[in-house]
N, C-alpha and C positions, 0 to 999 in steps of 0.2 A: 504494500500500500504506500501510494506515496505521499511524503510529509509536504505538506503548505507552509511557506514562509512567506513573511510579508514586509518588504523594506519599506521604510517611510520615509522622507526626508524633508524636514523646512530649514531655510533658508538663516531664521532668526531666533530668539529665545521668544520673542513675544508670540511666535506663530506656533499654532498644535497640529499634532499628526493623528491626531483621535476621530477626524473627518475623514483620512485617509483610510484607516482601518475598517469604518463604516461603511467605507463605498467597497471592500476590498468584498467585506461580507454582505452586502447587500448582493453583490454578483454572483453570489454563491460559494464562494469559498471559505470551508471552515478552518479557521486561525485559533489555533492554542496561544494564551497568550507570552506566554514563553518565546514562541517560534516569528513576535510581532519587532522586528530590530527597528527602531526610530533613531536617529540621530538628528543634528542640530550643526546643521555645515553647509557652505557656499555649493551650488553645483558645480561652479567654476572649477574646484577641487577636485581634480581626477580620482573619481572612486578605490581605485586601489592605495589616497592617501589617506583614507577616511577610515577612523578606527573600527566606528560600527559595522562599515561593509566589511573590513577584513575580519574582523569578529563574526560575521554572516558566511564569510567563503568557508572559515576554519569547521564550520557546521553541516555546511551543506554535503548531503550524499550523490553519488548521479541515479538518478528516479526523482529527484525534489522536485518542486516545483518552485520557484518563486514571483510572487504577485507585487508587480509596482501599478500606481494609479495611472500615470503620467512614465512619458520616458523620459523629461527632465527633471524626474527623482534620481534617476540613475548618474545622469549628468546633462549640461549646457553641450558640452562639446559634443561633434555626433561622431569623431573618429574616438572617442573615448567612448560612448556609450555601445560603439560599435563593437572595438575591443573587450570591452565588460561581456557581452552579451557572447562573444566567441569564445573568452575564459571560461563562462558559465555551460557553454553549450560543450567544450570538450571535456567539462565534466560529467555530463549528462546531467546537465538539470536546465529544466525548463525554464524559460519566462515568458512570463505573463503580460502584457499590456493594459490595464483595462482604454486607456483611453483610445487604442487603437483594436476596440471591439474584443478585446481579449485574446487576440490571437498569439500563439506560441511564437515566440523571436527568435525560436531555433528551428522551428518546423520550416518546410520548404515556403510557403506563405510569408512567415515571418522573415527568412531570409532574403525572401525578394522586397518584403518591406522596409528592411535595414539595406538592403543596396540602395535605392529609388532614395532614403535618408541622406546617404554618402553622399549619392550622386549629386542632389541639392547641396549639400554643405561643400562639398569639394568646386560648385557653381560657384555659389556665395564667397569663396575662397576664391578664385578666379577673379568675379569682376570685383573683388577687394584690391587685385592685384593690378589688373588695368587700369582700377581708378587712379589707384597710388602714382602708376606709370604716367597716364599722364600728366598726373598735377607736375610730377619731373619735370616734364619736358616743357609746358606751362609755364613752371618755376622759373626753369634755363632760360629759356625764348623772353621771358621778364628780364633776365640779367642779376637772377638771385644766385647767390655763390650758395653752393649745398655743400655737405658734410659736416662733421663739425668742425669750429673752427680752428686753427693752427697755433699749440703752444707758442711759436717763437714767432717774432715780428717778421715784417719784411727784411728790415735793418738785421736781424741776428741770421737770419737765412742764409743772407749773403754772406755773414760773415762765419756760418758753419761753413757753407760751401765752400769759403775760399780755403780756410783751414783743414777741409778735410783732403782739399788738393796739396795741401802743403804736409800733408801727412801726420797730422794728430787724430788719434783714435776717438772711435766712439761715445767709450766707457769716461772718456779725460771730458770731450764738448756734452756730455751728457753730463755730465756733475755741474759742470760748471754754468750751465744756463737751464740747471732744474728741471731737467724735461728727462723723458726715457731714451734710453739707447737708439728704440723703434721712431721715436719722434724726428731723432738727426736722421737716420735713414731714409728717413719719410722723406725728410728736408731737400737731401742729395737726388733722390728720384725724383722732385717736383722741376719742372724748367723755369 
């Protein structure tokens, strides 16, 4: 027979997981409350740094079942909740969605549900990137200088440059005008 488990998760101390539990059983699933893990952590937080879920893995058997309300109880990110749900499935234990009609996240259904997830978030990830890209180039075409900006002046550049022609090491222009080794280096490869 397999055992029901049921992860909770809010966000804050001010917020309860005892609405969570309610919808778990109103779907039908009977919850001992022992087998009920609630915690009080950021989704942000990749699941496997969360104490209560790894207290939840150290339990579970493969036959379990486990019931979240929502998949961003599991987490915000969807290549983490992705990952979560593939740890859980090469255990053999199930999970549950209710908000996605209840359907098993390891069954072949569930799987094509968490691809079609990725696929969006790996979108969303994309035109994040585009956007980024062109504000770049935006940026450039303004005549905004990008990177951060440069430990040594223009005046002290010139005057690594000319010394590191003249043969003084790194470790000597790096003490001496408080920047990192990497920084003069930096220096000599800039025109």
């Amino acid at each position: 027979m397999s055992r029901v488990f049921a992860y909770c998760r809010v966000s804050t101390a001010d917020q309860t997981y005892e609405n969570q539990v309610l919808e778990i059983q109103g779907a039908g699933f009977q919850l001992e409350p022992r087998r009920v893990i609630a915690e009080t952590v950021s989704g942000s937080t990749p699941a496997m740094e969360r104490d209560g879920f790894r207290r939840l893995l150290d339990r579970l058997e493969g036959g379990d079942v486990l019931v979240v309300t929502k998949l961003d109880r599991l987490g915000r990110n969807a290549m983490d909740v992705r990952a979560t749900v593939e740890r859980l499935a090469a255990m053999q234990v199930r999970v549950h969605c209710l908000a996605l009609g209840g359907v098993d996240l390891t069954s072949a259904a569930g799987k094509m549900t968490m691809a079609v997830i990725a696929a969006v978030a790996e979108f969303e990830r994309d035109l994040l990137v585009e956007r980024t890209q062109a504000g770049l180039v935006r940026a450039k075409a303004q005549g905004r200088k990008l990177g951060r900006p440069s430990a040594l002046t223009a005046e002290q550049q010139e005057v690594v440059r000319k010394r590191r022609q003249g043969g003084a090491s790194l470790g000597v222009l790096a003490k001496e005008f408080g920047v990192s080794r990497s920084a003069i280096q930096r220096t000599e490869r800039r025109p």
